[in-house]
C-alpha positions in Angstrom: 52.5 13.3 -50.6 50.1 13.2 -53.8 51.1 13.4 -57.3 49.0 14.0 -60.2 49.9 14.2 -63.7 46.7 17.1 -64.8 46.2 16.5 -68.4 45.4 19.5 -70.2 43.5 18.1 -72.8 40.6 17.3 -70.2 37.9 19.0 -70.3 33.8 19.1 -69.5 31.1 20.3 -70.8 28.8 22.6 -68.8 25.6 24.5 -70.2 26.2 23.9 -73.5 29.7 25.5 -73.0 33.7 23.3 -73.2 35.6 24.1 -70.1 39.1 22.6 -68.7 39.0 20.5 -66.2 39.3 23.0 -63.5 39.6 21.0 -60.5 41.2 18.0 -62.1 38.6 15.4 -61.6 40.0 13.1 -64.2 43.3 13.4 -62.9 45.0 10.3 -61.7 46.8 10.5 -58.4 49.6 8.5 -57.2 49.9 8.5 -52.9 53.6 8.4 -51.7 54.4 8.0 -47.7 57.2 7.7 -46.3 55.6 4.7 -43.9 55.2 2.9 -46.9 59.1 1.3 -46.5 61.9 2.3 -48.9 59.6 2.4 -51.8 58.0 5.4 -50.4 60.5 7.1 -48.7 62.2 6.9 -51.7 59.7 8.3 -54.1 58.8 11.5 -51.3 62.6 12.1 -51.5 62.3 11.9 -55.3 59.3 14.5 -55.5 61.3 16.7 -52.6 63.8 17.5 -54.7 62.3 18.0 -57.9 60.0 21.1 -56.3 62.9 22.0 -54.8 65.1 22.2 -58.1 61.7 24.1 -59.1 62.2 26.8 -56.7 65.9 27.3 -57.1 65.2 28.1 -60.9 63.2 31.1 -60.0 65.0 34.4 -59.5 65.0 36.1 -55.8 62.8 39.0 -55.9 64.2 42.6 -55.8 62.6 43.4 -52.4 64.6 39.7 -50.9 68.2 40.7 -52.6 68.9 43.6 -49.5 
């Protein structure tokens, strides 16, 4: 699993012109595995979750409820 934290302050300049950082090039990433031992399993668990909380915060669309 990768992690990045995209800072939205980033940005480049390109033809005279200030862009964000669309692709996230100065965005540090953090590399979880669950091979990695305890440390890692742990941390994929972690991240598991959280985007799973995510999801359950979103409302079931109209067409899913029948």
């Amino acid at each position: 699993m990768m992690h990045g934290r995209y800072d939205l302050s980033a940005t480049l300049w390109w033809r005279g012109e200030r862009y964000y950082d669309p692709k996230g090039y100065q965005t540090e990433l953090s590399v979880w595995s669950r091979r990695e031992g305890p440390d890692g399993a742990e941390g994929v668990a972690m991240w598991i979750k959280h985007f799973d909380d995510l999801w359950k915060l979103g409302s079931t669309p109209q067409w899913r409820r029948q």
